[in-house]
C-alpha positions in Angstrom: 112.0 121.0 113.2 110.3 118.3 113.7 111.7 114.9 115.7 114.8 115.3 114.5 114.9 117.9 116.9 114.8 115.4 119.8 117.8 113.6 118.1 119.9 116.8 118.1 118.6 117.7 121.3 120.0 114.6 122.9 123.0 114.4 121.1 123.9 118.3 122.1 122.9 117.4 126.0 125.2 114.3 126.1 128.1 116.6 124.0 128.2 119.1 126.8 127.6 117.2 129.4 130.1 114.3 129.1 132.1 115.8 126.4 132.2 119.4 127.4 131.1 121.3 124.1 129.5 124.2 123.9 126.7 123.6 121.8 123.2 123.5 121.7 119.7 123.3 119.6 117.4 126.1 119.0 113.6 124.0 117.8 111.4 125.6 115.5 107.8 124.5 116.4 106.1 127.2 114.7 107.0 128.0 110.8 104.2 130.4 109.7 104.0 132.5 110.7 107.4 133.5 110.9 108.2 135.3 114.6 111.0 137.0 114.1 110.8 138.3 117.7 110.6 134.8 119.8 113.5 133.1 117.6 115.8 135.9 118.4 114.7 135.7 122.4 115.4 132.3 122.2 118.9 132.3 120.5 121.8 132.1 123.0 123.9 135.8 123.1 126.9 133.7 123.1 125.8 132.0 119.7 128.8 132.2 116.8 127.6 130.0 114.0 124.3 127.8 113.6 123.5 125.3 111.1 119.8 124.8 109.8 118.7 121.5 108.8 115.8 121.1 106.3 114.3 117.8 105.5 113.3 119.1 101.8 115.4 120.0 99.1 114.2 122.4 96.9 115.3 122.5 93.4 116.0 125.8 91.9 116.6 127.9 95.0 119.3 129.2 96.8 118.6 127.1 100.1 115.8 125.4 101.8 113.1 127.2 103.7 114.2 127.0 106.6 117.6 128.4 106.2 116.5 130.8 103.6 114.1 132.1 106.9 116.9 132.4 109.4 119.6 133.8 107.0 117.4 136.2 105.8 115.9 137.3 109.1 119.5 137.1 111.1 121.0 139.7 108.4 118.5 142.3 108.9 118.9 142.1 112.7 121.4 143.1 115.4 123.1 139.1 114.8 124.8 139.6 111.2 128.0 138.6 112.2 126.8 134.7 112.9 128.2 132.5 110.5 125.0 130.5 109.0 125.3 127.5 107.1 122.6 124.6 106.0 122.1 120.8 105.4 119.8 118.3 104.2 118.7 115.5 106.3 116.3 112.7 106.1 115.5 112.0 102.5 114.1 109.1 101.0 113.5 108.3 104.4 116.7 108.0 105.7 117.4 107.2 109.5 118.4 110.5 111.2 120.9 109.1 114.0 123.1 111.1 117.2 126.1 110.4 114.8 125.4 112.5 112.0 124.3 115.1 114.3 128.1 115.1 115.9 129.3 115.1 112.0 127.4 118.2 111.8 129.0 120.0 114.7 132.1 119.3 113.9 131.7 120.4 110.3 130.3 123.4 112.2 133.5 123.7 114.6 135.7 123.9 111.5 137.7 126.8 110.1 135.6 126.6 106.9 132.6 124.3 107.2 130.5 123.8 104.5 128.5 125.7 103.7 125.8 123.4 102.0 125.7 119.7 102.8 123.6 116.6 102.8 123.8 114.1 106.1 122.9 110.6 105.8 123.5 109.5 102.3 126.6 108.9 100.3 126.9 111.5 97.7 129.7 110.4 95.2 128.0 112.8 92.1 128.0 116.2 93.9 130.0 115.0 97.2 128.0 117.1 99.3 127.5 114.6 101.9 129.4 114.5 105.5 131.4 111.9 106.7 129.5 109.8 109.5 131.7 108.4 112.3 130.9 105.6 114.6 127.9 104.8 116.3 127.0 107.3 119.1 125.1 105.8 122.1 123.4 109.0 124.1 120.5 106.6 125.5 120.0 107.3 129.2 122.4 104.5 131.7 120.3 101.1 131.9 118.3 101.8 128.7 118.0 97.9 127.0 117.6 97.9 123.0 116.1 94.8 121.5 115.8 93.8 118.0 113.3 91.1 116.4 113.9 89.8 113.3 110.1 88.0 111.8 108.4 87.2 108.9 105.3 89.0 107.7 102.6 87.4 109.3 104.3 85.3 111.7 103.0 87.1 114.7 106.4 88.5 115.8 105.0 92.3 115.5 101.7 91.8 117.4 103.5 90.0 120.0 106.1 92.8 120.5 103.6 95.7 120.6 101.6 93.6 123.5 104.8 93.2 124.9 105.9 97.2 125.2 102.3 97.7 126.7 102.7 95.2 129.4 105.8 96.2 130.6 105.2 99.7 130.1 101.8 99.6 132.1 103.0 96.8 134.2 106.3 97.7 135.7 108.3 101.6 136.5 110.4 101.0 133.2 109.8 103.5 130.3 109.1 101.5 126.8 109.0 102.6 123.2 108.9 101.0 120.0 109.2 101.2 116.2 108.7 98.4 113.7 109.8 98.2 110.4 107.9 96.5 107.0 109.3 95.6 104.0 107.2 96.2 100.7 106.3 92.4 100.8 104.1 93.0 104.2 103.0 89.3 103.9 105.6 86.6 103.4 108.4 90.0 104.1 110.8 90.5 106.6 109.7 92.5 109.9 112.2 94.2 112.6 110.5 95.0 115.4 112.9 98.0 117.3 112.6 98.0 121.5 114.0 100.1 123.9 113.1 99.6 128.0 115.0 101.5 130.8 114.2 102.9 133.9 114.4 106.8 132.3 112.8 108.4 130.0 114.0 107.4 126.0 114.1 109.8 123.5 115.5 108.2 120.5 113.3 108.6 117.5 115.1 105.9 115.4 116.2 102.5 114.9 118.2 100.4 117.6 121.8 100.2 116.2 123.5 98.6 118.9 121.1 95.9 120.6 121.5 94.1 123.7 119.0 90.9 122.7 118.8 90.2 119.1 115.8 87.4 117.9 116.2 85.7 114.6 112.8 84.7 114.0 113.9 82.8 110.4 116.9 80.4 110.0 117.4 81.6 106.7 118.0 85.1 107.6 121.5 84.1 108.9 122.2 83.6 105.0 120.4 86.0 103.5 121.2 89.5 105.7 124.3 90.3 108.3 122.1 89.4 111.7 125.3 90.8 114.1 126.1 94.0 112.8 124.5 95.7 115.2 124.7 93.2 118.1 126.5 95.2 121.0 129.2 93.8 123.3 128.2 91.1 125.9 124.6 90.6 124.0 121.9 87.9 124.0 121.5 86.5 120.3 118.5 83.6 119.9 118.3 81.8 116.8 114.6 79.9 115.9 115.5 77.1 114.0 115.6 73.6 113.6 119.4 73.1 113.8 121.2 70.9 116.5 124.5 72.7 118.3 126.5 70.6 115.8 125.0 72.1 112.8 126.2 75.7 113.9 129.4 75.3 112.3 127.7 74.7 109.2 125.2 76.8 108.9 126.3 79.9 110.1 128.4 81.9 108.3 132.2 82.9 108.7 131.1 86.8 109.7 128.5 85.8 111.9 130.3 83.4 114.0 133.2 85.5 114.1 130.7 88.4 115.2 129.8 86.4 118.1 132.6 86.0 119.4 134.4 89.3 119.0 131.7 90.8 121.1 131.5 88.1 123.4 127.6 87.1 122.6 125.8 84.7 124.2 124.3 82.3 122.0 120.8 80.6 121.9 118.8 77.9 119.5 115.3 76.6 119.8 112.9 75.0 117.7 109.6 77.2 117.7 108.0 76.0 114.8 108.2 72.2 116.0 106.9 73.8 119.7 103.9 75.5 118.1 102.8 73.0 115.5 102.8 70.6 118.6 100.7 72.7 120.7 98.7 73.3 117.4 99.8 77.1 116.7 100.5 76.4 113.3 103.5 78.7 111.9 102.8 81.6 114.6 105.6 81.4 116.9 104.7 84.4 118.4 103.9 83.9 122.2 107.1 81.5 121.8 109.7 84.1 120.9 108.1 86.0 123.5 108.7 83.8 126.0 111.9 83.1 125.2 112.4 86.9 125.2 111.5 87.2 128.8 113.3 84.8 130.0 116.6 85.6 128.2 116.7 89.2 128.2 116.1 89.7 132.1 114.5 93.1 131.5 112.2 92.1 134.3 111.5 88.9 136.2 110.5 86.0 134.3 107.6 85.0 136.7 106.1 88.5 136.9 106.7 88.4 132.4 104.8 84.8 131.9 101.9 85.7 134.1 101.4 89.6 132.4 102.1 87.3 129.2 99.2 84.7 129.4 97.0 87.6 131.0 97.6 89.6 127.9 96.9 86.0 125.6 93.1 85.6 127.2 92.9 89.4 126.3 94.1 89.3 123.1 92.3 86.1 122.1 89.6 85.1 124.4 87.1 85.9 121.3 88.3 83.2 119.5 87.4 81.0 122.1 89.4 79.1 124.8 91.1 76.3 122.8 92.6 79.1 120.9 93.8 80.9 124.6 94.8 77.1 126.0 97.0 76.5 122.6 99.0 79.6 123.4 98.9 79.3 126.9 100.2 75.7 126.1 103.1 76.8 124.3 104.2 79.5 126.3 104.8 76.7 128.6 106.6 74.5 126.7 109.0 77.1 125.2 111.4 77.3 128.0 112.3 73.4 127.6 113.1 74.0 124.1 115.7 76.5 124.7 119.2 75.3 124.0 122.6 77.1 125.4 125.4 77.3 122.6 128.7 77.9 123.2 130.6 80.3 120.5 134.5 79.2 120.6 137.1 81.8 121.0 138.6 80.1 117.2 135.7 81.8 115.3 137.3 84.8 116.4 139.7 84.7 113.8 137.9 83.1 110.9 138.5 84.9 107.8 135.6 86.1 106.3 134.4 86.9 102.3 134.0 90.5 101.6 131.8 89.7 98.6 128.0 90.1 98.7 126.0 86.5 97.9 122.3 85.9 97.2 120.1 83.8 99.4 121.0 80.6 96.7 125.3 81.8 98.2 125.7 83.1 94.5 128.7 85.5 94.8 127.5 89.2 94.0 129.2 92.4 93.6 127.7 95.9 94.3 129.0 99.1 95.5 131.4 101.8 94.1 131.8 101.2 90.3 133.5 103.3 88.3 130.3 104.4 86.6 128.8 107.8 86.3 124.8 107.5 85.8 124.5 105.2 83.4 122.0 105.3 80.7 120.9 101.7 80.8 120.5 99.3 83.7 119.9 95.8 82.2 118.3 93.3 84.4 122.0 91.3 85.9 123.3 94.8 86.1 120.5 96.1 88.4 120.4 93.4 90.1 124.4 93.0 91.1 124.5 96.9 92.2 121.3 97.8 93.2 118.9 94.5 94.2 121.2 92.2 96.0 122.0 95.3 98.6 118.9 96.3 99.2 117.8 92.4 99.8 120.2 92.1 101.8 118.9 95.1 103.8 121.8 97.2 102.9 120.1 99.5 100.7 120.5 102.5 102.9 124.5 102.4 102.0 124.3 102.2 98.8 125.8 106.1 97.0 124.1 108.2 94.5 125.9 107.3 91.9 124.5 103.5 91.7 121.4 104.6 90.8 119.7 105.7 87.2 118.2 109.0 87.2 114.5 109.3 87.3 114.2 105.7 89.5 114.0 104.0 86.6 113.9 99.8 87.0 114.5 97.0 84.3 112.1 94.2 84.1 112.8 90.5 84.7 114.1 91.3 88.1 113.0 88.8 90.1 114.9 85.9 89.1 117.8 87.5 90.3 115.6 87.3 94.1 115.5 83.4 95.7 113.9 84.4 99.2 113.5 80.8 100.7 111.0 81.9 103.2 108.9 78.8 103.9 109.2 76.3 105.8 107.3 73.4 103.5 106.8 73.0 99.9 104.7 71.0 98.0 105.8 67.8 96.0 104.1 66.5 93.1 103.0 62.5 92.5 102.8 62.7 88.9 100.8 59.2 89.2 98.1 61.0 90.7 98.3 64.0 88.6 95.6 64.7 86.4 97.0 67.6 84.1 94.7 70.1 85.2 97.0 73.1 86.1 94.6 74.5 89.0 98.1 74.8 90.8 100.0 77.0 88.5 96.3 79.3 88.5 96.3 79.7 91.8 99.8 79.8 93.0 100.5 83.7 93.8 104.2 83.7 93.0 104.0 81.4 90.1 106.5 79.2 92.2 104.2 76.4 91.0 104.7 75.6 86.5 103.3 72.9 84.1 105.7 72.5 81.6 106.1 70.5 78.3 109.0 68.7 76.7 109.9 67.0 73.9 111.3 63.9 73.7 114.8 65.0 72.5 114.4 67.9 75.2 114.3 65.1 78.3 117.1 63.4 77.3 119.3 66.1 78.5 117.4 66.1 81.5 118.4 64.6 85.2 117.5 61.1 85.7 115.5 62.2 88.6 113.2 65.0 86.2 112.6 61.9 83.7 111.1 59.9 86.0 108.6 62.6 87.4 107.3 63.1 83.8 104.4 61.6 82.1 103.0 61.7 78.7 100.9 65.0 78.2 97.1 64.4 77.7 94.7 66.0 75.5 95.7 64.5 71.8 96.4 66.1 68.8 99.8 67.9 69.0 100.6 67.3 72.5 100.8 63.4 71.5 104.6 64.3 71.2 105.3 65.7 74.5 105.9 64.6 78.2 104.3 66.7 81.0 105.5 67.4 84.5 104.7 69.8 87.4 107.8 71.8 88.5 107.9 73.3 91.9 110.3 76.2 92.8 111.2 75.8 96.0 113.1 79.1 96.7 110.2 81.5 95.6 107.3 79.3 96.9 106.3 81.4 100.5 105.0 78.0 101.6 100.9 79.1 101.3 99.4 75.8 101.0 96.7 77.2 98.3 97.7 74.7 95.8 97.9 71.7 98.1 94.4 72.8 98.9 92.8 73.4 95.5 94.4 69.9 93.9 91.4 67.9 93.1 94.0 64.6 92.7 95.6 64.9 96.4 98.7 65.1 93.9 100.8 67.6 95.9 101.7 66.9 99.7 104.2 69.1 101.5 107.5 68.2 102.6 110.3 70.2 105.0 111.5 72.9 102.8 115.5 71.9 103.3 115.0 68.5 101.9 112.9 69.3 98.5 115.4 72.6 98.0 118.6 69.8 98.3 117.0 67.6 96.0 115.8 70.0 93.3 119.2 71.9 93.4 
């Protein structure tokens, strides 16, 4: 039932067409009431054995609904000698894909499938689950699949969905879309799904094998695996402030050796300088877009940047037209900006680390252990098995077994979480401090602390922490301490609340790399 009904669908058209299967899909669109009648008109004579798929799972029973429906109605009929079997699919919200749909036949096509099963998960407790092969592409020929990395409120969303209605009412090409959200929304990552082609797409879920990849956030290269689903021969563009001989630096061992296994093409540019030029601010938006346009080739660039800046005096004309001329201006300028890479054949055959790291490059493990649902998760526990994968957008992988039984999470998780999503941070003149602590109020992360020390305390400290501390004010018992305003660069988002709210003008912001290298 349901859309994932389209996705088996597709998957059983391409298996007889190109594979030569005899299979098919039989879709329920109408549960209650049940009509006994129609489903059996519609069921093929030549049917032997059928699998139903229920996106429930009902504790207690026997079977799902929607098997416990057919079974029942197939053994009072005329059709009792059809072998029928059930799975799960779906849960938690899992990604229903053409590949588990093939796992499902061919547990079908067996001597003795199984007879109950779950699809999409790894189940390591009750190892019900079916193994999932390779990606399976069933997408009509000259279908494109983008993917676009942002951050929560960076524009990077907005911009796409404008994008999939221009070219969709624009041009012949078929367009749909999905976009994902972390539970950070602001300040989170975004991944903004694509699909163009001159067919119609049905594929109701997430692009896993893109043609044009956008990394919206340099720091994404550290913190999550950017290529894995970069296809052969694809278009990868990097937003960044990075000069080609940084690359080799900065990007890690599995990345560059992605690139170059498939053959990607490689791109840099600086959208964040572009747009603070043209007075954008941090949306980079309409600059991505550009870039998008001109790289991807999904239709031709002139035709794109004229829909584009028609679509930027719809979208922002009632905000007046210095808002439309600034991102008019820096669709203009983003083409300049755009630098060609070349990726080496060496990286090829880098060797790579198979351990997990943090955004700080702390090592991490996570996966299999050989524990059975344990009884007690402490906070470094949780976050070696179950945070760091899901940070690194790799929750979906994780199996059963990692996880406590009734969903139940340790405090004192988040210093275990160093995101390093903005771009400045504030720095503190303790000369113009006046000890007032507005910052640390109105900081929402509490990346921003006052803290005290005792003299015997600073002497352990770094020459460098000494010298930003000052005597505490206020008398009495805070005679004995010194007093300093620590930033934390990796958790601050890079808001600019407290640089606004200091009364002293004590805090000014500086470029995020440099204040991170020097507080490390």
């Amino acid at each position: 039932m349901g859309s994932a009904a389209v996705t088996c669908g597709e998957t059983a058209s391409f298996l007889a067409k190109h594979k030569g299967q005899r299979v098919g899909v039989l879709k329920v669109r109408l549960f209650r009431p049940w009509d006994s009648s129609r489903f059996l008109a519609a069921l093929p004579t030549t049917t032997e054995r059928i699998c139903v798929l229920d996106r429930t799972k009902e504790q207690g029973s026997q079977g799902e609904p929607l098997l416990l429906e057919v079974a029942s109605m197939l053994h009072s009929s005329a059709h009792s000698e059809i072998v029928v079997i059930g799975g799960r699919y779906g849960l938690g919200s899992k990604e229903f894909t053409p590949n588990m749909v093939l796992s499902i036949y061919e547990n079908l096509a067996q001597e003795s499938p199984k007879p109950r099963f779950t699809v999409g998960i790894e189940d390591d407790v009750t190892h019900l689950s079916l193994p999932v092969g390779p990606w399976l592409n069933v997408l009509p020929e000259g279908t494109t699949e983008c993917m676009f990395y942002g951050l929560g409120s960076d524009g990077t969303v907005g911009a796409n969905k404008s994008a999939v209605k221009m070219i969709a009412m624009g041009t012949e090409l078929h367009a749909q879309a999905y976009f994902e959200y972390d539970a950070k929304k602001s300040g989170g990552v975004t991944i903004s799904h694509l699909r163009f082609g001159p067919k119609p797409i049905h594929a109701p879920y997430n692009v896993r094998a893109a043609d044009y990849m956008a990394i919206h956030k340099p720091s994404y290269v550290h913190n999550y695996d950017m290529t894995r689903y970069l296809k052969q021969n694809a278009v990868c563009v990097i937003n960044c402030s990075w000069d080609v001989s940084d690359l080799e630096k900065q990007l890690p061992a599995k990345m560059r050796r992605d690139l170059a296994e498939k053959k990607a093409k490689l791109y840099i540019i600086d959208a964040t300088k572009i747009a603070v030029k043209a007075g954008l601010g941090k949306r980079i938006n309409m600059i991505m877009q550009t870039v998008f346009f001109k790289l991807s080739a999904v239709m031709p660039y002139e035709e794109a940047v004229e829909m584009l800046k028609k679509s930027i005096k719809k979208m922002y004309g009632k905000k007046g037209d210095k808002v439309v001329k600034m991102n008019i201006d820096g669709v203009d300028a983003s083409i300049e900006g755009i630098v060609e890479c070349e990726v080496p054949a060496a990286w090829a055959s880098l060797a790579i680390d198979k351990e997990a790291s943090d955004s700080k490059g702390n090592k991490v493990a996570y996966g299999k252990g050989p524990r059975m649902f344990p009884e007690v998760q402490n906070a470094s526990q949780f976050a070696n098995q179950v945070q760091a994968p899901c940070n690194n957008l790799d929750g979906n992988s994780l199996p059963v077994s990692a996880f406590v039984p009734g969903g139940r999470v340790p405090c004192g998780t988040s210093q275990y979480e160093k995101r390093g999503i903005a771009i400045q941070v504030p720095k503190v003149d303790m000369d113009k401090c006046t000890q007032c602590n507005k910052c640390s109020l109105i900081c929402p992360h509490a990346a921003v602390r006052p803290f005290l020390m005792t003299t015997q305390e600073l002497g352990k400290a770094p020459a460098t922490f000494k010298e930003g501390s000052r005597a505490a004010i206020g008398g009495g018992v805070l005679d004995n301490y010194q007093y300093r305003i620590q930033v934390s660069p990796w958790d601050c988002t890079g808001c600019e609340l407290c640089v606004r709210i200091c009364p002293a003008d004590a805090l000014t912001l500086g470029p995020a790399e440099k204040v991170i290298e020097e507080e490390e």
